[in-house]
C-alpha positions in Angstrom: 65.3 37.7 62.6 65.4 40.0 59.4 68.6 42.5 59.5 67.4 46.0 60.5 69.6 47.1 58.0 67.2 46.0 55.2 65.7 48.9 53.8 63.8 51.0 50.8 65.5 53.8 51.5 69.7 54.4 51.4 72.2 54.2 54.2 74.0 57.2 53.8 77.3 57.9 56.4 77.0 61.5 56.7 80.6 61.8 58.4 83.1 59.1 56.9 86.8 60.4 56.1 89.7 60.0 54.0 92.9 61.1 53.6 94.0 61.3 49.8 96.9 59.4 49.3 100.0 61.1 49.6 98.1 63.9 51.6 98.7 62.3 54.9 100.6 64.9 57.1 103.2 64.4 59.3 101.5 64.4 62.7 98.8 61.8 61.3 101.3 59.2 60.1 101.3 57.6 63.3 97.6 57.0 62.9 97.8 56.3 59.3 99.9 53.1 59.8 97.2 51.6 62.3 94.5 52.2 60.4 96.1 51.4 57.5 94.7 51.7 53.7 91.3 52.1 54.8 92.3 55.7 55.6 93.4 56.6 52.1 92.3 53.6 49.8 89.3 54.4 48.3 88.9 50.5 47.0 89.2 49.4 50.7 86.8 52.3 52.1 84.4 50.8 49.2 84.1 47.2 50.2 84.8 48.1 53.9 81.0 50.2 53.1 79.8 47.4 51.1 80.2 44.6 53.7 79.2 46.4 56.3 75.5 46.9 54.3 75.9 51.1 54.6 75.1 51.9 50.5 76.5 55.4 50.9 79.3 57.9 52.6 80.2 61.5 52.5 83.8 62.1 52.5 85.9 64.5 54.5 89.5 65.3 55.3 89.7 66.2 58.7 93.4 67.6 58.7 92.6 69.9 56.0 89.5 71.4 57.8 90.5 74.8 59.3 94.2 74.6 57.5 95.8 78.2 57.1 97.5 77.1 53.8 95.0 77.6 51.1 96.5 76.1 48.2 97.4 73.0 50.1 93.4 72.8 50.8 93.0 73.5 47.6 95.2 70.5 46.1 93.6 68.1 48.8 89.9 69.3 48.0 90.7 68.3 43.9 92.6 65.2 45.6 89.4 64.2 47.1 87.2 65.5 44.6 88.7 62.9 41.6 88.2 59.9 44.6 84.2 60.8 44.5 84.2 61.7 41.1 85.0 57.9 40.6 82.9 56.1 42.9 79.3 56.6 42.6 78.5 55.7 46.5 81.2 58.5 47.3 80.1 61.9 48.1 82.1 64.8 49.8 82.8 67.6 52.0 85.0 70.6 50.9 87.9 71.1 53.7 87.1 75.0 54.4 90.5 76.9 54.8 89.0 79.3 57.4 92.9 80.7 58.9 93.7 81.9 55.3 91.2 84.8 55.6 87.0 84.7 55.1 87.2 85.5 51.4 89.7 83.2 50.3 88.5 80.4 52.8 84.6 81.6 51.0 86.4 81.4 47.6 87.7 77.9 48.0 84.5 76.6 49.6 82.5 78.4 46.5 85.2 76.7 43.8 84.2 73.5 45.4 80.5 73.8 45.2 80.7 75.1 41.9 83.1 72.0 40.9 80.3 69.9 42.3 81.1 68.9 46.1 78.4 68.1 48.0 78.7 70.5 51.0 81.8 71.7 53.4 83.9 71.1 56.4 85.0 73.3 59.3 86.2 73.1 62.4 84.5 74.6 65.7 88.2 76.6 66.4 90.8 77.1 63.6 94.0 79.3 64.7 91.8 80.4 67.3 89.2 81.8 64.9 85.5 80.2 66.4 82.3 79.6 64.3 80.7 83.6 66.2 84.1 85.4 64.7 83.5 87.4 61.9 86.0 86.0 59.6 83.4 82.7 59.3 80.6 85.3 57.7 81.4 84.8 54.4 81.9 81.3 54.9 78.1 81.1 56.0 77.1 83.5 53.1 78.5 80.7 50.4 76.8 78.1 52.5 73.6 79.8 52.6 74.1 81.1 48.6 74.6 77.4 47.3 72.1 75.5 50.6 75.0 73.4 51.5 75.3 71.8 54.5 78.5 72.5 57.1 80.1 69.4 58.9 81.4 71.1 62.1 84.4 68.8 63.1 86.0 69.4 66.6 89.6 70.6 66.5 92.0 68.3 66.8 94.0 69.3 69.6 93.9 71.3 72.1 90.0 71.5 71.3 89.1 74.2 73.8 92.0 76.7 74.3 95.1 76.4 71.7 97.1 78.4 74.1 96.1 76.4 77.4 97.0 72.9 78.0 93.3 72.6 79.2 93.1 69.2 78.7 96.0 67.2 77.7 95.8 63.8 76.1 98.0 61.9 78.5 94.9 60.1 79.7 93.1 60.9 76.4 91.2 63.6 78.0 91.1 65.9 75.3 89.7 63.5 72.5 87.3 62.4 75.3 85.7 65.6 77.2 87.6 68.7 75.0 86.3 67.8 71.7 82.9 67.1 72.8 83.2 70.3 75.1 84.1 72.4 72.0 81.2 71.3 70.0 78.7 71.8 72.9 80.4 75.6 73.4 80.0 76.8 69.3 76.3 75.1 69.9 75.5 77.4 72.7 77.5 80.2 70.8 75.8 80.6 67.8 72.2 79.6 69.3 72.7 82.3 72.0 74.4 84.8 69.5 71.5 84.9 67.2 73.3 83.6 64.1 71.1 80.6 63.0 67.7 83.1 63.3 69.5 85.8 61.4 70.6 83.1 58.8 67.5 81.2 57.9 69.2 79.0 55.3 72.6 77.7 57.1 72.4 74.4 57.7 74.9 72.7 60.3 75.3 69.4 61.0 77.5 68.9 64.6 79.6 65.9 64.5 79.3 63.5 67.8 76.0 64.5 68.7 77.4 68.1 69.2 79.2 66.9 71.9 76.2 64.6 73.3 74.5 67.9 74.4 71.5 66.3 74.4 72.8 64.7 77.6 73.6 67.9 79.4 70.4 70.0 78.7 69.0 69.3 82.4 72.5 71.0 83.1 71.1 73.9 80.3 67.3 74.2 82.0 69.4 74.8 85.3 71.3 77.8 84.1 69.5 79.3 81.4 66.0 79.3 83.6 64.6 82.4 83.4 65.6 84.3 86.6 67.4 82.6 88.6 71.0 83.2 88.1 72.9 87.0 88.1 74.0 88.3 84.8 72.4 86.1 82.3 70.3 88.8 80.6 72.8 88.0 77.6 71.7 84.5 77.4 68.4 82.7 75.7 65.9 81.2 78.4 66.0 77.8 78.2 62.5 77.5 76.2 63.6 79.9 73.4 67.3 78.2 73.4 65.8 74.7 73.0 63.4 75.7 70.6 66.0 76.7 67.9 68.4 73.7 69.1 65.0 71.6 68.2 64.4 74.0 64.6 67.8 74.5 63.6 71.1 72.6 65.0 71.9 69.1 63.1 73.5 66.2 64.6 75.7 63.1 63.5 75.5 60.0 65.4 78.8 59.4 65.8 81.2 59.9 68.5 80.1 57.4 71.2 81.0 53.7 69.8 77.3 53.0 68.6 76.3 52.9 72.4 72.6 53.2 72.5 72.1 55.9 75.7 73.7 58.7 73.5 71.8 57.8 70.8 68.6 57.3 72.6 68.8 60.8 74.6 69.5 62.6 71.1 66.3 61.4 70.1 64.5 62.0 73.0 65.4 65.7 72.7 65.8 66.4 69.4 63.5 65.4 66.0 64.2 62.5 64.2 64.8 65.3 61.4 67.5 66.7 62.7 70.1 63.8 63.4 72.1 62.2 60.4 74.0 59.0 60.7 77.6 59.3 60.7 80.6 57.4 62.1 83.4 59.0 61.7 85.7 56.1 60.7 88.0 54.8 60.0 88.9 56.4 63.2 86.3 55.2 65.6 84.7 52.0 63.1 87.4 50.3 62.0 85.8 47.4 60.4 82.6 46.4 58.2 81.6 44.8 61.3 81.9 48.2 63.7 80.9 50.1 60.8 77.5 47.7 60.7 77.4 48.0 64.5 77.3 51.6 64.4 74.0 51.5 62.2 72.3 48.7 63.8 72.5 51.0 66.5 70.5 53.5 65.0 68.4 51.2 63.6 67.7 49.2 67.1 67.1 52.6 68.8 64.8 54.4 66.6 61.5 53.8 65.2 61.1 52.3 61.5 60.3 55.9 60.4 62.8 57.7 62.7 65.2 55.2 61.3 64.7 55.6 57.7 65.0 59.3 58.3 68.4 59.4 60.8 70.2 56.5 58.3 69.7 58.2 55.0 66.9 60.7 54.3 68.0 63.6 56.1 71.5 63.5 54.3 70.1 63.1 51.4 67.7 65.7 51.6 70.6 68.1 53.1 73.9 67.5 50.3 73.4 69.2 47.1 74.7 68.4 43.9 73.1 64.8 43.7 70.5 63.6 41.5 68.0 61.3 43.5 
């Protein structure tokens, strides 16, 4: 049987990461030691992409997304900046300092573009500031200025409150339901909130299938049917919410260990056009073997066409600063 892998088009990993060496923070040492060099080593991340068939990534730092210390974003966004300047597969995201104040977190995201980065990196709550607050607005107008597309990572810790211990991770409760909670909440936030219709050109992508909302939106028709619950004159009907969800909201394919339902769902619900691959490894794929998993999954759940588009075309078509 020929490898679904085997394609005209590029595999393109919307959502890979790295850590610059000697940009590891403290908390994430723990973690950088069991991964090991795949996390900073942009040799290893290289073949590790090469054996696992996947042509292409777009880099990320997710410790540096939603930092409050704007130089130190700074110094890890030229860090990253002189790995894909080296590597021609490489691509990347612009951490987005959004605690240190819209304007300078816009500034840095703007210096970044300008230097040639392919797009940004946020988180759906930084300090406690959420993707409706109006610190983010100039954030989105740079976006929407240079058409570049916005990763939205989940926070870390403490994804849903960072005051309640809402979830805590002694069963790994947070990284499983907070993170993919959070995503699903700024979804619903900036859908019902009117931002995406009043900002025509911002392009999101949510990482792990936005928090698999595709899976929940029986749960959505329920509550947002038109009448039948008290107080929801605030709220989009369901018809109007899925629409833009359908128009407007990207997705990355990571998130649920290549498992096919996820996957499936998404594309039951959503376009083809508007789900990227991603994998977010090294954290979940850890080898060229998961890493090769992960697309075959794509590639085993969607059409030939649908395929081509979720594995490389719609990144391509959404990063700027390439020449195709």
């Amino acid at each position: 049987m020929p490898d679904r892998l085997t394609r005209d088009t590029p595999i393109v990993d919307f959502s890979g990461h790295i850590v610059a060496d000697g940009y590891v923070p403290e908390f994430m040492k723990p973690l950088d030691e069991i991964i090991g060099p795949a996390h900073n080593d942009p040799d290893v991340v290289l073949k590790r992409y090469q054996d696992a068939g996947i042509d292409r990534v777009v880099l990320s730092q997710p410790p540096y997304m939603g930092h409050s210390d704007a130089d130190a974003v700074a110094e890890s966004n030229d860090a990253l900046k002189s790995i894909i300047d080296d590597y021609e597969d490489f691509h990347g995201l612009a951490a987005i300092p959004t605690p240190a104040g819209g304007k300078e977190a816009a500034a840095e995201l703007e210096r970044c573009l300008e230097n040639g980065f392919n797009g940004g990196a946020l988180e759906t709550m930084s300090d406690g500031i959420e993707l409706d607050d109006e610190a983010v607005e100039p954030i989105f107008d740079v976006a929407e200025k240079y058409d570049a597309p916005l990763l939205i990572h989940p926070k870390i810790d403490a994804s849903l409150d960072e005051d309640v211990d809402v979830l805590s991770d002694r069963y790994r409760l947070n990284a499983i339901f907070g993170r993919e909670a959070a995503l699903s909440e700024s979804i619903f936030k900036i859908v019902h909130q009117g931002i995406l219709e009043e900002r025509p050109d911002l392009n999101l992508v949510f990482h792990h299938l936005g928090g698999n909302i595709a899976s929940m939106l029986g749960r959505a028709h329920l509550h947002l049917d038109i009448g039948r619950w008290p107080g929801q004159d605030h709220v989009k009907p369901f018809d109007e919410f899925k629409r833009i969800l359908e128009d407007r909201v990207y997705l990355d394919s990571s998130g649920f260990w290549g498992y096919h339902a996820p996957l499936r769902t998404t594309l039951n619900e959503f376009p083809a056009s508007q789900v990227l691959f991603g994998t977010d490894a090294p954290y979940e794929p850890r080898s060229a073997d998961e890493l090769h998993d992960h697309a075959t999954s794509v590639a085993n759940v969607a059409s030939a066409t649908d395929g081509d588009a979720v594995l490389g075309e719609n990144a391509l078509d959404l990063i700027i600063n390439i020449d195709e």
